[in-house]
N, C-alpha and C positions, 0 to 999 in steps of 0.2 A: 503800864497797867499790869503787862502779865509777870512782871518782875514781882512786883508789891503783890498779885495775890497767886502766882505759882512758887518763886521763888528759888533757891538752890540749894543743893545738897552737900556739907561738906564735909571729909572724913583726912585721916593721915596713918601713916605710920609711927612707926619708934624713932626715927634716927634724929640724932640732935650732935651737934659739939659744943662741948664746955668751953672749951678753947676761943669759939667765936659767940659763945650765946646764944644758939640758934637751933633751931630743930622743926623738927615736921609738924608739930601742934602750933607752935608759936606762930610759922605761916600760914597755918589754917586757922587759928584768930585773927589774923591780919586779912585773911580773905575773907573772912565775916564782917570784919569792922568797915572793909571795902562797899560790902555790899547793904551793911543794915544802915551805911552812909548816905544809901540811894533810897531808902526805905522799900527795902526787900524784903520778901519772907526768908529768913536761916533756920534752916536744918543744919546743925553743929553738932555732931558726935561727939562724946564726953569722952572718951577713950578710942586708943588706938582700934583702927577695923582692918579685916582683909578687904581689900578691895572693892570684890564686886559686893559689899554692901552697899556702894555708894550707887550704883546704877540702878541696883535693885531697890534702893526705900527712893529714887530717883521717878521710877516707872511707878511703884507703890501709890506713889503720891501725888504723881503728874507733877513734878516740879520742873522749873523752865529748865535747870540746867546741872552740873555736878561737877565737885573739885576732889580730886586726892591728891593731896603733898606727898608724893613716893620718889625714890630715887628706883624701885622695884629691885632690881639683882645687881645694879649698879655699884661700884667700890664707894666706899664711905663715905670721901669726903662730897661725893653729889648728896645733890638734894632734885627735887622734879616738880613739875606741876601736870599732874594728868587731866583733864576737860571733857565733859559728857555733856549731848545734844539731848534733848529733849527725849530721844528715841533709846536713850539708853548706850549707846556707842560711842566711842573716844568720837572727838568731831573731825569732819572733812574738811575740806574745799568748799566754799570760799570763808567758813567760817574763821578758822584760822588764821588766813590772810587777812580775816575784817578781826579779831584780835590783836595781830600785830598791828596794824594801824592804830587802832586805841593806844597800845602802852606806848608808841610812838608820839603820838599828840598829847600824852599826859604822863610823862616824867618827871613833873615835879608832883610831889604828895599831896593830896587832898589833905586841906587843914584839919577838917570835920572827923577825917579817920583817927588821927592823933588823941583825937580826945576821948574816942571809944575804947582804948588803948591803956591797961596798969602799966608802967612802967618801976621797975626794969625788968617784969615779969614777961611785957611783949603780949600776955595773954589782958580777955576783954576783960574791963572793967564790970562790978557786979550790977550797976545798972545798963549798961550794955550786954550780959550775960542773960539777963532779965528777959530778953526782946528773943530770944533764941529758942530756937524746941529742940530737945534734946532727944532725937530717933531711937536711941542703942536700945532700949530693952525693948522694943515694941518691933523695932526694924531685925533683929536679931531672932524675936520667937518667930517672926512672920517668913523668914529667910528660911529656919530649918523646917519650918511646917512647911513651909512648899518643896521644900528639895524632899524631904520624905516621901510625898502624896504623888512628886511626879515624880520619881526616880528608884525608889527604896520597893520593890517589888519580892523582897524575898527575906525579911524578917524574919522569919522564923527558924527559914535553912542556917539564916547567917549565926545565929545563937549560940544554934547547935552545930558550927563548924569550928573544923577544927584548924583553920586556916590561922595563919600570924603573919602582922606587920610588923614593919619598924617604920615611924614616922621621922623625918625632920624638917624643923622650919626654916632651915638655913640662919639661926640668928634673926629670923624675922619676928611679924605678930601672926600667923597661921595655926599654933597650936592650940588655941581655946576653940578658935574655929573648926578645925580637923579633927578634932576631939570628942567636941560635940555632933558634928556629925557623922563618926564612927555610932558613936553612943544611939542615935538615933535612929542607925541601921542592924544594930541589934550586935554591934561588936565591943566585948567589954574591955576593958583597959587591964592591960593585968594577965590578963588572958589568953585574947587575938592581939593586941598592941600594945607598943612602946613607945615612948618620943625616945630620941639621939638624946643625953642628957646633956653634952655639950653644949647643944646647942639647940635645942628646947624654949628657951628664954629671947625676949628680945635683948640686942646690946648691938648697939650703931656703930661698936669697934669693929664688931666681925671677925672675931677672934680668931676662928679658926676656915675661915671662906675668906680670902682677901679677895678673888670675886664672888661672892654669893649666888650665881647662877646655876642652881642644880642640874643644866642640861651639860656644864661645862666636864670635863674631862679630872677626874681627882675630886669632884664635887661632894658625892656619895662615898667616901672611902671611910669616914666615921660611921655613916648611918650602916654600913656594908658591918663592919664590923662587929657593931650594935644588933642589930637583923641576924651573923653568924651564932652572939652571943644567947639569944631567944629562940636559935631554930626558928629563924623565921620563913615563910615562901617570899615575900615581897616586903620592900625600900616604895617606899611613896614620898614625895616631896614635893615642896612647893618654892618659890623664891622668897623672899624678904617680904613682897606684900602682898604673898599669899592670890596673886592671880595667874600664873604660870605654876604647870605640872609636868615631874614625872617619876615614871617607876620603872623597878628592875625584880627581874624573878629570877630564883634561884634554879640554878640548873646545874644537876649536878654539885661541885663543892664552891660551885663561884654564883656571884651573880650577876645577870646579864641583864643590860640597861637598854628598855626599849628607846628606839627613835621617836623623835613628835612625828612622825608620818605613819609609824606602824599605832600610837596611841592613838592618835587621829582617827585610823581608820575602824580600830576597834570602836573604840567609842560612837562612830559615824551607825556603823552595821548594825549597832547594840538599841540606838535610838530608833534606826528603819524597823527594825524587829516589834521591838515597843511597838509602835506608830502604828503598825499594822494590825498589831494584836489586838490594841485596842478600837478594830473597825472601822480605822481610816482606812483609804485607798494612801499607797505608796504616790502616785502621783502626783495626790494632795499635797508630800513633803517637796523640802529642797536641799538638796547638800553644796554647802558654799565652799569651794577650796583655793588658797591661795596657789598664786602663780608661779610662786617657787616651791609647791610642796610638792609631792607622791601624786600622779597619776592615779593611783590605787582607788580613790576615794571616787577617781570616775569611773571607776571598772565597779565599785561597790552601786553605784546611782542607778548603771544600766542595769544590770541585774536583778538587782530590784522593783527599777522601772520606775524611780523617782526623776525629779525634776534634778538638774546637776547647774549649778555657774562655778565659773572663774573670778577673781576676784583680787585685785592689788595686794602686796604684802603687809600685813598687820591688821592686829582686831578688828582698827575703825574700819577698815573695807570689808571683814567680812559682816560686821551688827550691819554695813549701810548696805550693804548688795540683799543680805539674809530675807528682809521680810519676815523675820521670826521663823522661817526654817522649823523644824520638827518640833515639837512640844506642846 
């Protein structure tokens, strides 16, 4: 029952090959047809999304669950299946394990699904297309209305700053995303920002990232160059599907690339500040950090005198430990 009236959320990336037929949208109609099989409610994005739109029109909506077909910063030739709980986080234990059990008991194809299914397009048929709601323009204004309302504190300074970026999406889908919400923080294009023109665009070769992991070493060396061409202060990036970051600021004639444990902590201190400002007690917060990061983020907790845990490596453990954390 809570299948048929919550339902699931599902979104993808760019990457596809010709070669095999096969791409990130074509499996996320196939995980629709899996699911409108069972007579489910689908939320089916029309187009490529960054990521955390799928959690967030997920939480939006109260839908039972969420899929992104990402391979995220992975080499090419992968492809992925990411999976969201009810709560909004990649899923845990035992979920997982009660997953694999399923595709285990059912390797042979539901005949029902084939028939929701165009061929040789792979995508749904237009009356199986019919049964689906389509999130993106509703799920997208509601996505930067909120990041504005809790986040965007300083509109006005930013307008009138003289500050410059250079963006890149690594080859991903991140640039409509990051764009629009420069835009909506009062930074104009043209102005304070750039995208990397290389790589700007999605393309699932990856032309110029054979690993597309902007945290990796050589990653930034276009967008670096791109950022010297603009007098820029700061390189921001993201990976391929647009849910990992990072940046480097210019110091002196190079630019120096922070760590995810020095960004972490900025951003942790930046949210406590918030938090407080707005007449919470610090207390009330929690800062989650995984067990292989920086210390720092606990020397920031006591200080403040917020609440601190530890917490397994990767997202899903910190959205399952978090409790919503600061916000």
């Amino acid at each position: 029952a809570a299948l048929q009236a919550r339902g699931v959320v599902v979104g993808y990336d760019a990457r596809k090959s010709d070669q095999f037929n096969v791409s990130s949208k074509r499996f996320a109609h196939l995980t629709a047809a899996v699911f409108l099989s069972k007579g489910a409610k689908v939320q089916l994005y029309s187009k490529f999304v960054a990521t955390p739109l799928v959690p967030f029109q997920l939480l939006k909506s109260d839908a039972l669950c969420g899929v992104v077909v990402t391979a995220s910063h992975n080499p090419k030739q992968d492809n992925g299946f990411k999976v969201y709980a009810s709560n909004g986080a990649q899923i845990c234990a035992p979920i997982d394990d009660e997953i694999a059990a399923c595709i285990a008991s059912n390797l042979k194809r539901w005949d029902q699904v084939a028939e929701l299914l165009d061929q040789p397009s792979g995508e749904l048929t237009a009356a199986a297309a019919s049964k689906v709601v389509d999130p993106y323009a509703t799920a997208t204004e509601d996505y930067f209305a909120a990041l504005s309302s809790s986040l965007c504190a300083a509109r006005d300074s930013n307008k009138a700053s003289a500050l410059k970026f250079v963006y890149t999406a690594m080859h991903g889908v991140g640039y409509p995303f990051t764009s629009r919400m420069m835009k909506e923080f009062g930074f104009e294009e043209g102005k304070h920002f750039w995208a990397t023109p290389e790589q700007n665009e999605p393309d699932p070769e990856f032309p110029t990232a054979a690993f597309p992991n902007p945290e990796e070493k050589g990653a930034l060396t276009l967008s670096m160059a791109c950022a010297t061409k603009h007098g820029a202060d700061y390189v921001i990036a993201n990976d391929p599907d647009a849910d990992r970051f990072t940046a480097a600021e210019k110091v002196g004639d190079k630019y120096l690339q922070f760590t995810g444990d020095e960004l972490g902590c900025l951003f942790a201190d930046w949210m406590v500040t918030k938090h407080c400002e707005s007449g919470k007690s610090a207390s009330s917060g929690l800062l989650v950090n995984s067990a292989v990061s920086s210390r720092m983020l606990a020397a920031i907790a006591k200080h403040h005198g917020c609440q601190y845990s530890d917490a397994l490596t990767g997202f899903k453990w910190l959205g399952e430990s978090s409790g919503g954390g600061f916000g």
